[in-house]
ZADO-1210 file (C-alpha; in nm, 4 decimals, padded with zeros to 6 digits):
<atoms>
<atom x="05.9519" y="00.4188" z="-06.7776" code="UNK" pos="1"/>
<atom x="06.1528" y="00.6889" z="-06.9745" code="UNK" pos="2"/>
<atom x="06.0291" y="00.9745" z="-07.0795" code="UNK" pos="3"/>
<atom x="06.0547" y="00.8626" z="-07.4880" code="UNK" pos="4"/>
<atom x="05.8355" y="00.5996" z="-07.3677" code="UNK" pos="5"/>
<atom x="05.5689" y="00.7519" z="-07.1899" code="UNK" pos="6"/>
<atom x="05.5429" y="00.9921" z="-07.5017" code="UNK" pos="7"/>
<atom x="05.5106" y="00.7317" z="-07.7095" code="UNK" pos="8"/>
<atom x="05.1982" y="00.6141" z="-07.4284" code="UNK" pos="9"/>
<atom x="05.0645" y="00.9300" z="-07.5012" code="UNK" pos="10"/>
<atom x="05.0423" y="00.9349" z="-07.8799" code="UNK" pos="11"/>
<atom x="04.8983" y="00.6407" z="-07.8888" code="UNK" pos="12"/>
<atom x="04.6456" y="00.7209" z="-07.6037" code="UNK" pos="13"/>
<atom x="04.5833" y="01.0891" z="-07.8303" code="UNK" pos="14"/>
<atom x="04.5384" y="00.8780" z="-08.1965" code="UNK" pos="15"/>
<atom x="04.2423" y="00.6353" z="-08.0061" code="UNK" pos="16"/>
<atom x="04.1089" y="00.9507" z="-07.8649" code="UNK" pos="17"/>
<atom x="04.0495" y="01.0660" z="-08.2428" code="UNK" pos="18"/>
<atom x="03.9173" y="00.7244" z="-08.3423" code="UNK" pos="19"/>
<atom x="03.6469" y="00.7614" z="-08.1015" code="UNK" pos="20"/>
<atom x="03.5648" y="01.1508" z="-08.2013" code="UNK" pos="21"/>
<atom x="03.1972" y="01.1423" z="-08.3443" code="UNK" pos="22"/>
<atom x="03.1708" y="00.7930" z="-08.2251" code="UNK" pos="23"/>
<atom x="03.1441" y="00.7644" z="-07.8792" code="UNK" pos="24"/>
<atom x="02.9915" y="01.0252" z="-07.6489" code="UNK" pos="25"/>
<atom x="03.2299" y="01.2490" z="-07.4663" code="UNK" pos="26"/>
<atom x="03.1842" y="01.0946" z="-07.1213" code="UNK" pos="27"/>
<atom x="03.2463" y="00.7287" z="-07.2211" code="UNK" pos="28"/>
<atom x="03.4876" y="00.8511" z="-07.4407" code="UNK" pos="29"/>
<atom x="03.7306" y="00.9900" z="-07.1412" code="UNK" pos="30"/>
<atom x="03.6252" y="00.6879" z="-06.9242" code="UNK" pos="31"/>
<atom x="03.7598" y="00.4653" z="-07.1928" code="UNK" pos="32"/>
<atom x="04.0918" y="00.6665" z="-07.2492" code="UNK" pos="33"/>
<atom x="04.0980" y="00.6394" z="-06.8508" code="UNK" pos="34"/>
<atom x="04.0316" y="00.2845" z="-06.8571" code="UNK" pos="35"/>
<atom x="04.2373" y="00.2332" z="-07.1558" code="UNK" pos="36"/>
<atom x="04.5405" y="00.4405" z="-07.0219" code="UNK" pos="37"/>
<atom x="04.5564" y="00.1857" z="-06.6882" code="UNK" pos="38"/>
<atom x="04.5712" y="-00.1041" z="-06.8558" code="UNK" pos="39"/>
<atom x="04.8811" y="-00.0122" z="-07.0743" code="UNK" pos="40"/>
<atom x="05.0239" y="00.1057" z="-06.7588" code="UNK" pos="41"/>
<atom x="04.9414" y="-00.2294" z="-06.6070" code="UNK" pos="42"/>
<atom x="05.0713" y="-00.4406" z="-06.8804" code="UNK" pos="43"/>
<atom x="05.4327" y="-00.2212" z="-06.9028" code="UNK" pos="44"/>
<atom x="05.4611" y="-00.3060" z="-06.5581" code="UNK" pos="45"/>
<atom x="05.3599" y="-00.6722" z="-06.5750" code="UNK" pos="46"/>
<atom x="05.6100" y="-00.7261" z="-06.8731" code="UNK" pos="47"/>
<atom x="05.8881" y="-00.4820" z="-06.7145" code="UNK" pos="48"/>
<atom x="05.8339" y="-00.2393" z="-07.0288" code="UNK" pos="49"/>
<atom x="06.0865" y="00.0638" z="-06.9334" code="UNK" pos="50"/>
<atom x="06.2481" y="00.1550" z="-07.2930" code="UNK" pos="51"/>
<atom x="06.1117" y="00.2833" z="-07.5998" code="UNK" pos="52"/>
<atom x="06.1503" y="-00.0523" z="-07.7634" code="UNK" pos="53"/>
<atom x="05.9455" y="-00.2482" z="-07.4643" code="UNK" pos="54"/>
<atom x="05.6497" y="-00.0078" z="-07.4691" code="UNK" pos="55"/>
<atom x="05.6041" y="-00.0435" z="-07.8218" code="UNK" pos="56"/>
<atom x="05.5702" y="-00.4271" z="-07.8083" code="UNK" pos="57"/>
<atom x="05.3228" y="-00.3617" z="-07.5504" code="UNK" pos="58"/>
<atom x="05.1084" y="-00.1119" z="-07.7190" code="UNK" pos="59"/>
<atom x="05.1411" y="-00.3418" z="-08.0492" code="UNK" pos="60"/>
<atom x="04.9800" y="-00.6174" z="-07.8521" code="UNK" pos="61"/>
<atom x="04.6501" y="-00.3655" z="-07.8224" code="UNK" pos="62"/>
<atom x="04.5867" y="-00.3353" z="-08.1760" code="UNK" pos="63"/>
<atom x="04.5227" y="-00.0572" z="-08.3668" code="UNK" pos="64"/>
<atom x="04.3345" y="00.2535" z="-08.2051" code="UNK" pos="65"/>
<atom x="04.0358" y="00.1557" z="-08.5144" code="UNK" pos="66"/>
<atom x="04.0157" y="-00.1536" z="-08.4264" code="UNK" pos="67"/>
<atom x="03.9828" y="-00.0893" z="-08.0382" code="UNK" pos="68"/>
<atom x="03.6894" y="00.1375" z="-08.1045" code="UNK" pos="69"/>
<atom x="03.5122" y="-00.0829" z="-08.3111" code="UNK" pos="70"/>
<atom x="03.5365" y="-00.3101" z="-08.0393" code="UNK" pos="71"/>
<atom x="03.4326" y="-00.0634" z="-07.7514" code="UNK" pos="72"/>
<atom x="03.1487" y="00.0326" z="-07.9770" code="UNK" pos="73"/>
<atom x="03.0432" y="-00.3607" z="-07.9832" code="UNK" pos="74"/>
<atom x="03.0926" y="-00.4074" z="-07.6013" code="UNK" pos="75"/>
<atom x="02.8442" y="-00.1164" z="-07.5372" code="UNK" pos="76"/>
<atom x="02.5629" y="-00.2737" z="-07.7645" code="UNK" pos="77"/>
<atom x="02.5940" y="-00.6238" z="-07.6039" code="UNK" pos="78"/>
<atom x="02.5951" y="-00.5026" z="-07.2606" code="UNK" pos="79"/>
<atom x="02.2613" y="-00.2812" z="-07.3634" code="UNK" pos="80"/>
<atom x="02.0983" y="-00.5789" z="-07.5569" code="UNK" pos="81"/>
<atom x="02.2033" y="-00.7789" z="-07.2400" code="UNK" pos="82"/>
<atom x="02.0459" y="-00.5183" z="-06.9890" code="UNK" pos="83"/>
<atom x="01.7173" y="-00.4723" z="-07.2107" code="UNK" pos="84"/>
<atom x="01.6909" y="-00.8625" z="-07.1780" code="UNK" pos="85"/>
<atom x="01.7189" y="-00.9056" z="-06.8306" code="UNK" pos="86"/>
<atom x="01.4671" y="-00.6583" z="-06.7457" code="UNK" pos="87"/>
<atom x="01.1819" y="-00.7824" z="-06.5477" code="UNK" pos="88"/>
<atom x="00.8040" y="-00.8311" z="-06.6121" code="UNK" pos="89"/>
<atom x="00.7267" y="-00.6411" z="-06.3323" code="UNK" pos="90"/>
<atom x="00.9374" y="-00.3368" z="-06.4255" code="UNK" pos="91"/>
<atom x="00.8221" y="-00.2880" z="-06.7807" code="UNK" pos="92"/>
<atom x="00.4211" y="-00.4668" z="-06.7732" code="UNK" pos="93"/>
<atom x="00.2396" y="-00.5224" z="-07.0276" code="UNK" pos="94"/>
<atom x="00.1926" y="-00.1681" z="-07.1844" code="UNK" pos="95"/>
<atom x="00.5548" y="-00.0842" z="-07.1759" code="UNK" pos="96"/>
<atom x="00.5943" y="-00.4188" z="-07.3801" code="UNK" pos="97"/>
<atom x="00.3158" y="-00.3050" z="-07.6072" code="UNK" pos="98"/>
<atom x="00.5172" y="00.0583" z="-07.6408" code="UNK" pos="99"/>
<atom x="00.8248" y="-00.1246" z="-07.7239" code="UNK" pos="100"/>
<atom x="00.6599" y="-00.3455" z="-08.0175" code="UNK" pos="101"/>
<atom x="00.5273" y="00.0186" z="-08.1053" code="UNK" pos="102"/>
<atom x="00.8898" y="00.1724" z="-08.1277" code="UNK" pos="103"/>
<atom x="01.0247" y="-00.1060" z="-08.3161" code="UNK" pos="104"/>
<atom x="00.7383" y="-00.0825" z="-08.5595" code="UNK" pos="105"/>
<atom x="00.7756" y="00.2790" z="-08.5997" code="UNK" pos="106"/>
<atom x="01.1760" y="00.2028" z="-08.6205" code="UNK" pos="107"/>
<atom x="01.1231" y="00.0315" z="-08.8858" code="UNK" pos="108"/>
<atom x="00.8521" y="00.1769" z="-09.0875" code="UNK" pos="109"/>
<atom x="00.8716" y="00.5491" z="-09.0679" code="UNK" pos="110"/>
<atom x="00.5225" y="00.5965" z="-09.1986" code="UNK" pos="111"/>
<atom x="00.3913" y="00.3844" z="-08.9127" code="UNK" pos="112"/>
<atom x="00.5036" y="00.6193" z="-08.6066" code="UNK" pos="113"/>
<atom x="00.2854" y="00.8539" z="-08.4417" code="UNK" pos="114"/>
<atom x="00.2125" y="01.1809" z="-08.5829" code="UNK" pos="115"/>
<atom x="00.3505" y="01.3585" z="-08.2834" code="UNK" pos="116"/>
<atom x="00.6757" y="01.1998" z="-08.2643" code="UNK" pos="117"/>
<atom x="00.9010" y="01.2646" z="-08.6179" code="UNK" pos="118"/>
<atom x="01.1374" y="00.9718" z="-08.6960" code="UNK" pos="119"/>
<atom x="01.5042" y="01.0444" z="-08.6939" code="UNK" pos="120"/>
<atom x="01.8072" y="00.7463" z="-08.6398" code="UNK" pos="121"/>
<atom x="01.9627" y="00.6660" z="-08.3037" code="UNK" pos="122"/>
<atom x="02.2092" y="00.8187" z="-08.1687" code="UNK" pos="123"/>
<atom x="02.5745" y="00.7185" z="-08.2461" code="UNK" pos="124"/>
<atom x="02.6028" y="00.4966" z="-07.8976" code="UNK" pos="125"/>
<atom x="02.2875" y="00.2812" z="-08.0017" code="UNK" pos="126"/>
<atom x="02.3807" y="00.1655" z="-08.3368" code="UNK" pos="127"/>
<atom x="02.3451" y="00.5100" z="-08.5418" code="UNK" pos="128"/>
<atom x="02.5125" y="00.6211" z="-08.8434" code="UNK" pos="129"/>
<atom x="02.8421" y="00.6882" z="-08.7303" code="UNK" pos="130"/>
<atom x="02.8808" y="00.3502" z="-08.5445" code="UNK" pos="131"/>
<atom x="02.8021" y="00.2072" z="-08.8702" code="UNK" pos="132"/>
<atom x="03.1052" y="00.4232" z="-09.0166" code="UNK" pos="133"/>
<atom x="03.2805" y="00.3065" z="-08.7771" code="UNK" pos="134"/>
<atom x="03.2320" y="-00.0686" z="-08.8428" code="UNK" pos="135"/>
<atom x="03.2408" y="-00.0363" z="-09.2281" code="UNK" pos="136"/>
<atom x="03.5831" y="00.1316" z="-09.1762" code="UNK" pos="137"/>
<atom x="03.7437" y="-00.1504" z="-08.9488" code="UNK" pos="138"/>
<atom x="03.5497" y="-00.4297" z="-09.1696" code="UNK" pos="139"/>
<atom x="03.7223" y="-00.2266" z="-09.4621" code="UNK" pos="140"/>
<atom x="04.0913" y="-00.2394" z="-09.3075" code="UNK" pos="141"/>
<atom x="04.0255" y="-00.5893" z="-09.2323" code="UNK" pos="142"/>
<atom x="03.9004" y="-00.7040" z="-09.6050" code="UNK" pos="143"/>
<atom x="04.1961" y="-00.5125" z="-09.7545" code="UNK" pos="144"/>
<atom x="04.5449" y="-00.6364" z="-09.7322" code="UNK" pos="145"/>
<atom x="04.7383" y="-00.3191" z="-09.8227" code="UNK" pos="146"/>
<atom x="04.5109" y="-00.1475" z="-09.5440" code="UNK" pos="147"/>
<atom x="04.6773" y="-00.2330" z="-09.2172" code="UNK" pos="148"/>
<atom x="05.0242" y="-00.1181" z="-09.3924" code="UNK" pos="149"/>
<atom x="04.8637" y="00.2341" z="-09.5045" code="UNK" pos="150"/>
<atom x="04.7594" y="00.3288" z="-09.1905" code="UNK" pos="151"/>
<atom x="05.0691" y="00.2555" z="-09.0309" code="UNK" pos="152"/>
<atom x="05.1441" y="00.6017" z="-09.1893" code="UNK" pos="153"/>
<atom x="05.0620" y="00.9612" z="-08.9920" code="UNK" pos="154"/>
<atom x="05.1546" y="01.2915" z="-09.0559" code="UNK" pos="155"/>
<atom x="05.1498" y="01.3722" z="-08.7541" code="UNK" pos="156"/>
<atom x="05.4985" y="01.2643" z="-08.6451" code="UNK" pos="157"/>
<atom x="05.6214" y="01.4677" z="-08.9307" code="UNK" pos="158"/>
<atom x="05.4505" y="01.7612" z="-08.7505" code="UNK" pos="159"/>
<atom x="05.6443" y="01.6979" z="-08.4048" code="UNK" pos="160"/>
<atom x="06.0080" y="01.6128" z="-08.5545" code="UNK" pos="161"/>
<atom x="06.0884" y="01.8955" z="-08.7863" code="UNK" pos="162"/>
<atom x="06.4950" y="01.8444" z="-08.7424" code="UNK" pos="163"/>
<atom x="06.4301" y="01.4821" z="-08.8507" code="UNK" pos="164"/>
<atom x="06.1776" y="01.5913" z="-09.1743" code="UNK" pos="165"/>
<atom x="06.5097" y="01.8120" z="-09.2449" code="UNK" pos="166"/>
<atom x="06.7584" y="01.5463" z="-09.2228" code="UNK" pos="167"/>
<atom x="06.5483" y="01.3415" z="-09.4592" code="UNK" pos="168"/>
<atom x="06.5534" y="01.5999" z="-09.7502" code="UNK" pos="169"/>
<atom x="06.8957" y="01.6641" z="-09.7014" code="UNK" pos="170"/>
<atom x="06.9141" y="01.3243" z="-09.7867" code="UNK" pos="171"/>
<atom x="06.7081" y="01.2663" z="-10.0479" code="UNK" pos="172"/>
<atom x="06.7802" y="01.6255" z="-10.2240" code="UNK" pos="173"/>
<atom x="07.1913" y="01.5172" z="-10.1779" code="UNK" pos="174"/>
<atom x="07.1196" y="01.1794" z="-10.3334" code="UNK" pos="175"/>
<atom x="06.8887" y="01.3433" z="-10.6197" code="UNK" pos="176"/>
<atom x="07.1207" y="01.6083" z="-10.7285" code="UNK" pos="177"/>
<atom x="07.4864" y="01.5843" z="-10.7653" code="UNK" pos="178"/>
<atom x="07.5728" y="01.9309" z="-10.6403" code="UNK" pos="179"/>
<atom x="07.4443" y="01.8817" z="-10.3345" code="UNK" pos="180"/>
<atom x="07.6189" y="01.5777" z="-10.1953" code="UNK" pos="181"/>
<atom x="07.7937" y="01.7798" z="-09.9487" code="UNK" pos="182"/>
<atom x="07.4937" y="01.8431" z="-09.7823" code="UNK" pos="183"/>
<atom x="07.4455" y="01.4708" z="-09.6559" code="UNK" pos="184"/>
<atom x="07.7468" y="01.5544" z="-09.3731" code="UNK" pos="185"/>
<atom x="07.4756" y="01.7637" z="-09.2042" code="UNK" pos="186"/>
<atom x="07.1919" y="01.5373" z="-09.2518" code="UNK" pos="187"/>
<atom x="07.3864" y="01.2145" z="-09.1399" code="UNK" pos="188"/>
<atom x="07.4405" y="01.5028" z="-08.8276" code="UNK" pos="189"/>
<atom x="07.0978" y="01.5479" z="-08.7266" code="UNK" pos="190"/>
<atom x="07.0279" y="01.1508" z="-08.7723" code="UNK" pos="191"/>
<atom x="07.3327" y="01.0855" z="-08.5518" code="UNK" pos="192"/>
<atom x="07.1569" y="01.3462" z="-08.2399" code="UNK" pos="193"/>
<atom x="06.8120" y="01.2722" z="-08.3263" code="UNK" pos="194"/>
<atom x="06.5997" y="01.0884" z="-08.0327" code="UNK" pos="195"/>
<atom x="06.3236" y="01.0208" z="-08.2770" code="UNK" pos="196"/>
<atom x="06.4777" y="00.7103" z="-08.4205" code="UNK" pos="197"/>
<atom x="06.6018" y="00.3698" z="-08.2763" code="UNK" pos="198"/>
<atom x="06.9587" y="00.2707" z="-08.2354" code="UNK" pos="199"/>
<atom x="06.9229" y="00.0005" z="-08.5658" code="UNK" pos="200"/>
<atom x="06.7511" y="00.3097" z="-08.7739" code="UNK" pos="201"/>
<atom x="07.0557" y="00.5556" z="-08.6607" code="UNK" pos="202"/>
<atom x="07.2823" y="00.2526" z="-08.7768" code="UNK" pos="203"/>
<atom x="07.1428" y="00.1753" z="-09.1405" code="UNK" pos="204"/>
<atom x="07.0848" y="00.5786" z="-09.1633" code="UNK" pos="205"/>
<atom x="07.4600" y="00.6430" z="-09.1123" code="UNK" pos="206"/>
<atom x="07.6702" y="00.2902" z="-09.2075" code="UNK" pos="207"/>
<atom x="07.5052" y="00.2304" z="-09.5268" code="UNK" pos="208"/>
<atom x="07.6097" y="00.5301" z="-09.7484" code="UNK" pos="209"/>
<atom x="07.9702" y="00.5436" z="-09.5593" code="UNK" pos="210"/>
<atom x="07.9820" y="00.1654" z="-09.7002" code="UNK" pos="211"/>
<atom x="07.8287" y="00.2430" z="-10.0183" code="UNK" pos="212"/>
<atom x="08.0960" y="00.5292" z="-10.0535" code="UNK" pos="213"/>
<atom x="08.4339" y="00.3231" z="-09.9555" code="UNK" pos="214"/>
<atom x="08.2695" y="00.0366" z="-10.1574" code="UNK" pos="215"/>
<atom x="08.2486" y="00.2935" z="-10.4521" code="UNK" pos="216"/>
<atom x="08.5987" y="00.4345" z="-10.4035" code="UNK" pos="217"/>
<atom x="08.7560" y="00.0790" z="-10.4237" code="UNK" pos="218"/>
<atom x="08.6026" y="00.0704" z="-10.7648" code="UNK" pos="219"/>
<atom x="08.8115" y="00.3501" z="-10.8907" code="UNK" pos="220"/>
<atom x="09.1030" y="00.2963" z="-11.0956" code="UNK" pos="221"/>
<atom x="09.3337" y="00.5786" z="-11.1320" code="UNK" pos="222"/>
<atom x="09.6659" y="00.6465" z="-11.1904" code="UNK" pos="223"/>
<atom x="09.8075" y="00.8381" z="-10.9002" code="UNK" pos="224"/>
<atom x="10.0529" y="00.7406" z="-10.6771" code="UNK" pos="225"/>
<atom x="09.9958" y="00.9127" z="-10.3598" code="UNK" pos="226"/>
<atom x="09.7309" y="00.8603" z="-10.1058" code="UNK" pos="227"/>
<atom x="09.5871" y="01.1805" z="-10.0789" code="UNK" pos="228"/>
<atom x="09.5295" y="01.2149" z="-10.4518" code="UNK" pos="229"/>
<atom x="09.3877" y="00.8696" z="-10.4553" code="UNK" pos="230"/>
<atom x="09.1460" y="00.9526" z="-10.2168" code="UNK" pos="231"/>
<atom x="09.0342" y="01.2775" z="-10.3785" code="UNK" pos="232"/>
<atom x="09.0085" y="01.1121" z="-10.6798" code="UNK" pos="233"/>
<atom x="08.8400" y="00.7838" z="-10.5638" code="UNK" pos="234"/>
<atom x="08.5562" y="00.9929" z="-10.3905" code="UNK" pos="235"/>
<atom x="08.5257" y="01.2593" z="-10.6584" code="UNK" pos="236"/>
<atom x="08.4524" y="00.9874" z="-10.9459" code="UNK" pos="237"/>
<atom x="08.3061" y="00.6763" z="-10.7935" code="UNK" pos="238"/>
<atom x="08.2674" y="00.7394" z="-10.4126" code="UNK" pos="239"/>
<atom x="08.0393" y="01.0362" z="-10.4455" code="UNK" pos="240"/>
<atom x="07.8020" y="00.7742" z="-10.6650" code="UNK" pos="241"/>
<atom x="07.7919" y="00.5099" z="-10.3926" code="UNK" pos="242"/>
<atom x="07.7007" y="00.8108" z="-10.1498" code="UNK" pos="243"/>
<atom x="07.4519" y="00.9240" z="-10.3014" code="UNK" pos="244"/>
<atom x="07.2670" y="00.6017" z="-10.4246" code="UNK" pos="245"/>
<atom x="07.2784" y="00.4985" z="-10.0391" code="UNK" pos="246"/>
<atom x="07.1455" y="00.8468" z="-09.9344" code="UNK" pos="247"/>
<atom x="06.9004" y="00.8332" z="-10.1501" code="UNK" pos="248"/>
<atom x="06.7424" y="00.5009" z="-10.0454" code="UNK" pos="249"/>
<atom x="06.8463" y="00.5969" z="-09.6437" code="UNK" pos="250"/>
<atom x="06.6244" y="00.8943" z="-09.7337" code="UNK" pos="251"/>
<atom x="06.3136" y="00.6732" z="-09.8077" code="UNK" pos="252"/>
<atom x="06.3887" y="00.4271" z="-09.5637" code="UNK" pos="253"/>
<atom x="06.3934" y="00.7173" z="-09.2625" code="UNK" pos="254"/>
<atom x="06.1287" y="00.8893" z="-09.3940" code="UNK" pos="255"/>
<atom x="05.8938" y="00.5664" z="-09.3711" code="UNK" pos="256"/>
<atom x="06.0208" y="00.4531" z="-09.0357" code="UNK" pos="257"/>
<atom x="05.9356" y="00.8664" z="-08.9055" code="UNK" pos="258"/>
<atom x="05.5886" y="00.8401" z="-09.0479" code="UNK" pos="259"/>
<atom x="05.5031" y="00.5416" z="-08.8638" code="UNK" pos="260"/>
<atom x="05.6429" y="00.6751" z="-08.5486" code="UNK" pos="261"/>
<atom x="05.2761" y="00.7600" z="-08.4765" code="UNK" pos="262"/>
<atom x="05.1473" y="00.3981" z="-08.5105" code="UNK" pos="263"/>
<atom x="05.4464" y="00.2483" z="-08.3031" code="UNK" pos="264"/>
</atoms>
């Protein structure tokens, strides 16, 4: 595995980590990363996932780090219920079944519970508020269409690629104002060397405003004879509009793909 990829293993290891702050306790939190970490290491290596590309199919089979907490947080209560209902006769006798009808009645009237013990909810782990958050948020994502796409989006790659946040003003601030046009040369630079983006968002980043500026320059019709003033002239009057049109929408398009670097 290269080492783009196993950052990439990483993020998306540290963005499930923050789904399950507040949520799960801290010790089956890091046995879950654990457990979690191994089996995208097993299935890169079952599906020969070396490249940046591979891994990313792999962790997009897992789902997104919500949606894996929400259903690590539902594991845990079924195995409880499962344990609680399994216990024996023996174990618990008749008394401790008469203290559990007692907790459950005091669960669910507060005024009923003894005057010694206060009532307060569970903890997070058996069903307390912030499970519930939890669920309501991934219930949320699921019920709402535009959902899935929004949090496809993370500032956080912004944070770790500054070069690539500057080539993306460069190109939207040369396609915005006319003056600055030249400045796309060193923007189209930085995309070019970046390591950030893929091979097809280098391509569109780079080919489209070159093609939108020769297609602009054919437009022109002029009257001068030789080549050097027609290509001065082409690119000064219709060239530099195809350039910066392109940049412009290059700009958006990069800037999108960079902010979902954190979801891929």
């Amino acid at each position: 595995m290269t080492e783009r990829a196993e950052q990439l293993v990483l993020q998306y290891l540290s963005r499930v980590g923050d789904a399950a702050y507040g949520v799960l306790p801290s010790r089956r939190r890091a046995a879950y990363l654990g457990e979690l970490r191994r089996r995208i290491l097993s299935a890169c290596a079952d599906a020969g996932a070396e490249t940046h590309e591979d891994v990313l199919r792999v962790l997009r089979g897992f789902g997104r780090p919500a949606d894996l907490v929400a259903r690590e947080l539902r594991s845990g209560q079924a195995a409880a219920s499962g344990a609680a209902a399994v216990r024996p006769e023996s174990e618990t006798g008749a008394k401790g079944d008469q203290a559990d009808q007692g907790d459950e009645r005091g669960a669910a009237d507060p005024a009923s519970a003894p005057p010694g013990r206060p009532h307060r909810p569970p903890p997070p782990w058996r069903g307390g508020p912030a499970r519930a958050s939890a669920l309501r948020r991934a219930r949320d994502g699921a019920a709402r269409p535009g959902a899935a796409l929004l949090s496809g989006f993370s500032p956080a790659p912004l944070r770790r690629h500054p070069p690539e946040v500057l080539a993306v003003v460069l190109y939207l601030v040369s396609g915005a104002v006319g003056a600055a046009a030249a400045a796309w040369p060193v923007g189209a630079a930085i995309v070019a060397l970046s390591r950030a983006w893929s091979a097809r968002d280098k391509a569109i980043g780079l080919g489209v405003p070159l093609t939108a500026t020769l297609v602009g320059m054919s437009l022109w019709r002029g009257d001068a004879v030789y080549i050097d003033q027609v290509i001065a002239g082409s690119l000064a009057a219709t060239g530099v509009v195809g350039l910066r049109l392109a940049a412009f929408c290059c700009g958006c398009y990069l800037a999108v793909r960079l902010a979902r670097l954190g979801d891929r």
